[in-house]
N, C-alpha and C positions, 0 to 999 in steps of 0.2 A: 568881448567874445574871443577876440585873438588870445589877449592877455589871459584868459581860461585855457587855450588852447594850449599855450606855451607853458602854462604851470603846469598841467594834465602832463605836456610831453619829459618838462624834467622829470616830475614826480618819477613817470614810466621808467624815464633812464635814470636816474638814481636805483628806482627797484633793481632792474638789471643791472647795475656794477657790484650793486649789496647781495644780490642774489650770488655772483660769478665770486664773488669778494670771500662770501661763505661758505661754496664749495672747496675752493680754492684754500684755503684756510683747515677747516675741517679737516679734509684730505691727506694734507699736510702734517697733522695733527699725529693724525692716524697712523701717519708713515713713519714717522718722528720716532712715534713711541717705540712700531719694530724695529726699527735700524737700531735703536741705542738701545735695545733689550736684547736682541740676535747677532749683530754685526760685529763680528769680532775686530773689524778697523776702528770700529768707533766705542768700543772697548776702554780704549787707551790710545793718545795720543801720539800718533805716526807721523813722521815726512812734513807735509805740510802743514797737517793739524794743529801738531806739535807747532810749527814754528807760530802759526797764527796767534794758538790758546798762549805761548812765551810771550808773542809781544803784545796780548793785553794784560796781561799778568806786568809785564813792566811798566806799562803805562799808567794800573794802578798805582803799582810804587814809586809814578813819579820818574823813572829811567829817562834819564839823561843822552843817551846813547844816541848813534845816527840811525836812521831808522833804514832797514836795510828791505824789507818789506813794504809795498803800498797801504797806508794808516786806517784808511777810510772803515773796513770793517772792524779791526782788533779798537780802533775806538771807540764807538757807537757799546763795544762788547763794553771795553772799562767802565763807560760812565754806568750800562747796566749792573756791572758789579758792583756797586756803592748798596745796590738794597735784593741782587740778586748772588748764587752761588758762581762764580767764574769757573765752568770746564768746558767741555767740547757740548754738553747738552745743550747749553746754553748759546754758545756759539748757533747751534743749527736751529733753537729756537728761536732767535731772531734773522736768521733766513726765513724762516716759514712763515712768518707774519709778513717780511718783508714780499716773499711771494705771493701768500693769499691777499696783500693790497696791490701788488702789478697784474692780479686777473682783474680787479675790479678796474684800474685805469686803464687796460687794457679792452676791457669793452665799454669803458670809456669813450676812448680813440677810435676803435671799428664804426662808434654809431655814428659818429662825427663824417667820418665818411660816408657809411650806407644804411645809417638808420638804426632802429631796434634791434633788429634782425641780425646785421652786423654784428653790431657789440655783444649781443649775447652768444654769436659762433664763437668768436674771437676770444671770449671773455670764458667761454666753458673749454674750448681746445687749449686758452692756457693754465686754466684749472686743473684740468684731465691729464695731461700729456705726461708720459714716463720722465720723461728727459727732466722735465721742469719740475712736477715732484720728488723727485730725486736728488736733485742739485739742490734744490729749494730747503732741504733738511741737513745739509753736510756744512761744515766750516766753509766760510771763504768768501770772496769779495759778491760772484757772478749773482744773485739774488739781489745784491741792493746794487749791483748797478743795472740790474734789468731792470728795478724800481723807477731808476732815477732816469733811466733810457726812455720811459714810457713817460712819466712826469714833462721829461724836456720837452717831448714831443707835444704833449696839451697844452706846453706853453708857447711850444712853435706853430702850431694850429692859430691860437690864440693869434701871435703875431703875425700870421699871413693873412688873419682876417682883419684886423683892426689897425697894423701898423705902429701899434702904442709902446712907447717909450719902456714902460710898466714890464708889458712881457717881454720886451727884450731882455729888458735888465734882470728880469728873474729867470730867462731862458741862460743867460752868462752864470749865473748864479750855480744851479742846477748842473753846468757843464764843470765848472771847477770844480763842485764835490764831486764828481762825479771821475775827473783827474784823478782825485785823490784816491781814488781805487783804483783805476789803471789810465796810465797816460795816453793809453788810446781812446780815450773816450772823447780826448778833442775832437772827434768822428761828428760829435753831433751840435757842431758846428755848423755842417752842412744842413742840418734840418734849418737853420735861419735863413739861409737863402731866398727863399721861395718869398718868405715875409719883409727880408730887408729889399728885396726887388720891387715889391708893393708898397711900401712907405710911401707915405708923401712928406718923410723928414729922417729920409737914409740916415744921414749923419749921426743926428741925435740919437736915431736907434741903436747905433753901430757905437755912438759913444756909452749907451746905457748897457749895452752887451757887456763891452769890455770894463765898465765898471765893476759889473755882474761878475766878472771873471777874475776880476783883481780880488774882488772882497772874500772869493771864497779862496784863490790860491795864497793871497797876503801870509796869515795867521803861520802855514805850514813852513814858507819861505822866510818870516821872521825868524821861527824858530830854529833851522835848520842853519840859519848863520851864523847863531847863536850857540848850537851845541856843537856844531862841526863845520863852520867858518866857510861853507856852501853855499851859493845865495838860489835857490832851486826849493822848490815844491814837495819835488822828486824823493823818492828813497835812493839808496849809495846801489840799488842793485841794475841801474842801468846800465854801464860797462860790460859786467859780466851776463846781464841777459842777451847783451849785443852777440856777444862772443857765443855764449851757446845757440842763440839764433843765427849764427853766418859761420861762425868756425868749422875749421877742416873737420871735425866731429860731425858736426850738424848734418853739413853738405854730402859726406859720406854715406850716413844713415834716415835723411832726410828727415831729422830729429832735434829735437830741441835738449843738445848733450852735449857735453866736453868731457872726455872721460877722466883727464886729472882734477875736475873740481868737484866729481860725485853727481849724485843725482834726490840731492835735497833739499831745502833751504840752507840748514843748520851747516851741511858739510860743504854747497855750493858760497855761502858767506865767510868761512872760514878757509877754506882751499884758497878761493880768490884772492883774500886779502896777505894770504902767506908766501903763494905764490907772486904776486906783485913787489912785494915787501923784499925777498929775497932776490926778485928779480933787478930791483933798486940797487940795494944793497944797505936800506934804511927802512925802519918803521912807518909806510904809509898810513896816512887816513884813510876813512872810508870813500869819500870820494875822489882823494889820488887814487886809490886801485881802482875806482871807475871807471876814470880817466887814462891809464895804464891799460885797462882792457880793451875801449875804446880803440886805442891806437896799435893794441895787436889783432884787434879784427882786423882795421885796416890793413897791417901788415901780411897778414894771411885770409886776406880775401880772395888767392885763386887769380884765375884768368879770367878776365871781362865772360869770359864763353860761361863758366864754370861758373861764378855769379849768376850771370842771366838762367841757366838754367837751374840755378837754386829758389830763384826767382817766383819761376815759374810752378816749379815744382808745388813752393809754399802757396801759392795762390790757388791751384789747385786742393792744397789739404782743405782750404776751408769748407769745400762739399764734402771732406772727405768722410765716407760711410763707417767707417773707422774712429773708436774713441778710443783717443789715449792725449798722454798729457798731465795725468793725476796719477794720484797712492789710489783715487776712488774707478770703481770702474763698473758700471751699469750691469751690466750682461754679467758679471762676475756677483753683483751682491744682488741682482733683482730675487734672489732666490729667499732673501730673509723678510720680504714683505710682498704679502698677497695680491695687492694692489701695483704692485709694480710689475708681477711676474706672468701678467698678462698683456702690457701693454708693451708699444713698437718701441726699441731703445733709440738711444740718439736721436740727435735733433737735427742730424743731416736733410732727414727730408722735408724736414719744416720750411729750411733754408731754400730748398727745390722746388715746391709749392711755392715758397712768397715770391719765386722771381716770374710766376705767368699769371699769379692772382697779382700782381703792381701791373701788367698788361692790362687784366680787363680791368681791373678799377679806376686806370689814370683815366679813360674818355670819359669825357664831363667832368671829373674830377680832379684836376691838376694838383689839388694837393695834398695829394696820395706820395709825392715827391717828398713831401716833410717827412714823412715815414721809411723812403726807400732811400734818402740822397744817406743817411746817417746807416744804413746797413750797407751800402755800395764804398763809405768810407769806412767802416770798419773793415769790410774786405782788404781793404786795399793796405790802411796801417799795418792788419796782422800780416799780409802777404812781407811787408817792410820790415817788420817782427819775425813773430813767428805764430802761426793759428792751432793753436792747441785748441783741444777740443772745446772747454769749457769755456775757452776765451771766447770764444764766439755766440755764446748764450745771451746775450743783453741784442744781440741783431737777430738771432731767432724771436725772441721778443717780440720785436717788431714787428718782424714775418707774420705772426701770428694773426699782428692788426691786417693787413693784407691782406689773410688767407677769410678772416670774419668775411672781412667787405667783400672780398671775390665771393664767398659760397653767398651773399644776399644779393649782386647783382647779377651771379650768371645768366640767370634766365632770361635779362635785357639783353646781353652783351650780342652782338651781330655773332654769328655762325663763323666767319670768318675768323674774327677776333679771338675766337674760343679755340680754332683749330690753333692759332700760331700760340697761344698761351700754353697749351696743351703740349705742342713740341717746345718749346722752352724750358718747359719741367722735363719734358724726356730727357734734353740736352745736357741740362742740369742733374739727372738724376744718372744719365752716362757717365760723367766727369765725375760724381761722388765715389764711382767702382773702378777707374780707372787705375791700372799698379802703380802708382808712383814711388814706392815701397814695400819691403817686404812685410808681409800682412803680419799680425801679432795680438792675435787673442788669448793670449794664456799669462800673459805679465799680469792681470786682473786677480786670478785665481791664485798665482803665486803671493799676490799681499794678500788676500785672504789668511792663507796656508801659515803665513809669517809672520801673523796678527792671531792666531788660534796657537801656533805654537807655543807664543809667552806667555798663554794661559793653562794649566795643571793638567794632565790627564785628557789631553787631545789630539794625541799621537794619530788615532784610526782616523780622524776628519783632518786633520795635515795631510797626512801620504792623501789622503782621499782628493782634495782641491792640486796637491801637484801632479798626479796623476791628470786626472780633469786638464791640466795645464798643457801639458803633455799631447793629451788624444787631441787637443783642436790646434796647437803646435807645438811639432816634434821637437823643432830645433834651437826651441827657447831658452837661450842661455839662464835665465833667470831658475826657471823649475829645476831645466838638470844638474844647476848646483845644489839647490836645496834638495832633490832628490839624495845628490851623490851624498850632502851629510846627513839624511835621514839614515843610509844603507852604510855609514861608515859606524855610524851608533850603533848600528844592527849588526855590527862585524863583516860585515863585506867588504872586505877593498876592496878586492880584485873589481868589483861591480858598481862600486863608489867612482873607482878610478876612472872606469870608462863612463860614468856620466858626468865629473871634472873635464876628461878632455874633451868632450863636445863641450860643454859652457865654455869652455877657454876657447872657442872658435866664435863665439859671440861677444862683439867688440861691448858692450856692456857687462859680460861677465870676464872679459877678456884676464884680467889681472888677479879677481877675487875669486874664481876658479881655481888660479894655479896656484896662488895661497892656500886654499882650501884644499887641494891637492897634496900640500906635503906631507899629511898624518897617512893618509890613506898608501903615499910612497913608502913613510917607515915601515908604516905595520906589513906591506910588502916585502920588507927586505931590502927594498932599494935606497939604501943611503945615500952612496956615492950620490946617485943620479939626483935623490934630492937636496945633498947641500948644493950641486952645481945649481938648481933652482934655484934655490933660497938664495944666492949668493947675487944673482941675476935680478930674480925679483927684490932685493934689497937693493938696489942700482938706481931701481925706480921708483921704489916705494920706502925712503930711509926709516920714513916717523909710522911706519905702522903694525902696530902696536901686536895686533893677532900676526901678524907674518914675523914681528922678532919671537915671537912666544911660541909660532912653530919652529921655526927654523933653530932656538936654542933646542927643543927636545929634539932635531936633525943629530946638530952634533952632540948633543949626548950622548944620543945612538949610538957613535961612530965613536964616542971616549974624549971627544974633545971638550972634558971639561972648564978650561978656561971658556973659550970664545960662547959656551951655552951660558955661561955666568953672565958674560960680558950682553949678552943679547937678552936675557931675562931682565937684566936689570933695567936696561935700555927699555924694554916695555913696561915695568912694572913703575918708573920715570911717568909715560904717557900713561897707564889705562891700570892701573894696579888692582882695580875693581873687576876687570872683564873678565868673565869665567876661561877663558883661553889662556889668562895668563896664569888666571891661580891657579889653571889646570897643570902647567908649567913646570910653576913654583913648586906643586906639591910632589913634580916627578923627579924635582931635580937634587929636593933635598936629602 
């Protein structure tokens, strides 16, 4: 009888994870196909996408190279590309598989804790939710490490009931791939705890962990010594993400920025290692310039004070209500799919809800821990980091298991219990609205705008999304550049110029505003004023490529034919392709 009982109850919860598994899925499906038929980011490969879709494209061919990216998704892509097409659809269709099977594990994990009822909350909210269908469809790691967040966790279940060698060793397992997407995932570490505390043979478990741990980081760390004489897991972007998470940039704008390395993969890899290199006075490796950045964070770390309150600040972003972080931005594209353009953006409040649903579900339940120690450590690594938005989606995950099990036991929970749960999420849901920075909802709209532009005949839906940029904030450096060059096309200086010097007041458009300023100075009339620019801005910016190809048609202007030679040439060296320079070439000949 038991043993019917017990098959009846898998049967039941296998139905429920296959049922959440195909919602989830489906949805995804559905979503998939808008984004990559509408979405003009996902058009063509941008910013990150780009770097991702390049480094599986090279790992088809075998690329030798140091890997300056986390491998874990651009590989999973490559081996798909042996019998599938390699681009960006491709990329977001194995997030979406990868998601519609984290709602099936994910109510999974809910029933483990509070039954049927659970898993299927848990299991439909991470089907349903904007934030996660969303992400679930785009390039990039956060989908298979929500996967592999929710997997650890059924195996840290596993080991806080049984103690067994077995799922330690596959829980270590589990955590190393899981590195190899981002090195903060060592977080879910902490979900063993609870189990290696219950052992009745710690050691052995503890040794089967870190077996688990070697096997999956070995392969990466052979390699990596191998092609670039490293002995690390890691990709070479550790140095420089130190630096944009702590640097005088960062701290200033409470952002994950350095304004001389850019704000891309491609330009943040290349800036780095040139900068480094020069700083030497010798051709660095990829992980010498790591190592070089590492020690000029240290070196421009601020005052103990200035730290600490960078600190804290970043500890704070992780509720923060606010996405940013990505080329992708919710509230900016939910408008290309149906399904998303009803539902609540961001996953901030998931994060606010899991912290008074781990209230009522820990009594009786203690090992509601294995679920919350690995979201409590990932706070804490990104706060050490930096918490962009997206990073934080594999502990929303989590959340999610929490939030199941909370909405199936509320109705046991004492009265009391439920009021302090309840102020907890207010608390939490306070600190997500708090200014820690200046708000910036229009940088979304502006890649839109800049992703519609490279495409024929979409002049009226450009101005349209930088306007949009605009009305929700004024003082967005980003839009009122690209404004200023829509209205310089249109023959407006005079009105190009004044939306140039607002962006040049926004330390992200700080320098490529007042490049983008000196066409708008000539056809003013103001030479003089803008060779003194150009001359200024060539101080700081030698190698770039659109600011010699402005600044040669400066002195044109003005008759100075050599030195326009001289600076044409010098761009047409770097970038002889870029329409600014043949723009140039073709005034000067």
């Amino acid at each position: 009888m038991k043993s019917e009982r017990a098959g009846s109850t898998r049967g039941a919860l296998a139905a429920v994870a296959s049922a959440c598994g195909i919602v989830g899925l489906t949805l995804r499906g559905l979503v998939h196909g808008d984004l990559y038929a509408l979405d003009p980011l996902l058009a063509q490969p941008v910013l990150d996408d780009a770097a991702y879709l390049s480094m599986a494209r090279s790992l088809v061919e075998g690329g030798a190279g140091a890997w300056f990216l986390a491998p874990l998704h651009p590989w999973i892509a490559a081996r798909l590309a042996t019998f599938l097409e390699l681009d960006l659809a491709l990329l977001g269709g194995l997030n979406a598989v990868a998601g519609g099977l984290t709602s099936a594990v994910v109510a999974l994990l809910a029933a483990r804790l509070a039954g049927l009822r659970g898993g299927l909350c848990a299991g439909l909210i991470h089907a349903l939710a904007g934030t996660f269908v969303f992400h679930d469809v785009l390039p990039g790691q956060e989908p298979l490490l929500g996967l592999l967040f929710a997997v650890a966790c059924l195996a840290a279940l596993r080991l806080e009931r049984t103690g067994d060698e077995l799922s330690a060793g596959a829980l270590g397992l589990l955590i190393g791939v899981a590195m190899l997407g981002r090195g903060t995932s060592v977080a879910l570490l902490l979900a063993a705890v609870p189990g290696l505390r219950r052992s009745e043979r710690p050691r052995r478990a503890i040794l089967s962990l870190t077996a688990g741990l070697i096997l999956a980081l070995a392969p990466a760390t052979v390699r990596n010594l191998v092609v670039a004489d490293a002995m690390t897991p890691f990709p070479s972007s550790g140095g420089a993400n130190i630096y944009l998470a702590s640097g005088p940039d960062s701290r200033a704008a409470v952002a994950f920025a350095a304004h001389e390395m850019g704000n891309n993969p491609v330009s943040i890899q290349q800036r780095s290692l040139a900068i480094a290199s020069r700083a030497e006075g010798r051709d660095l490796g990829p992980y010498e310039a790591s190592a070089w950045w590492r020690a000029r964070a240290w070196a421009d770390r601020g005052s103990a004070a200035e730290a600490l309150a960078h600190l804290g600040r970043k500890a704070l972003l992780f509720l923060d209500s606010e996405e940013r972080g990505s080329n992708h931005d919710e509230r900016a594209e939910r408008g290309f799919s149906a399904w998303l353009g009803w539902t609540l953006p961001g996953g901030w409040w998931l994060l606010c809800l899991a912290g008074g649903a781990w209230w009522l579900v820990r009594t009786g339940r203690p090992e509601a821990d294995v679920i919350a120690l690995p979201i409590a450590g990932t706070w804490g690594l990104l706060t050490l980091f930096f918490p962009l938005a997206r990073y934080r989606l594999p502990a929303a995950v989590l959340g999610v298991v929490l939030i199941g099990a909370a909405l199936a036991l509320i109705s046991r929970a004492r009265p009391g219990r439920r009021i302090v749960a309840l102020g907890l999420v207010l608390v939490l849901a306070g600190a997500a609205f708090l200014p820690i920075r200046e708000r910036d909802r229009g940088t979304g709209h502006v890649n839109v705008a800049l992703a519609l532009a490279a495409t024929p005949d979409r002049g009226a839906e450009v101005r349209q999304h930088v306007e949009r940029a605009l009305d929700v904030a004024p003082r967005n450096g980003p839009a009122h550049e690209l404004m200023g060059q829509i209205l310089l096309e249109d023959g407006h200086a005079q009105e190009a110029f004044d939306h140039f010097v607002i962006a040049a007041q926004d330390g992200r458009t700080r320098l490529s505003a007042q490049v983008a300023a000196l066409p708008a100075m000539a056809a003013l009339g103001r030479l003089d004023q803008a060779e003194r620019a150009a001359q200024g801005l060539l101080r700081e910016l030698p190698e770039h490529p659109i600011l010699l190809a402005h600044a040669a048609v400066v002195a044109f202007g003005r008759g100075d034919r050599q030195t326009a030679a001289t600076r044409l040439q010098k761009a047409q060296s770097i970038a002889p392709t870029h329409p600014a320079v043949q723009r140039a070439a073709a005034l000067l000949r």
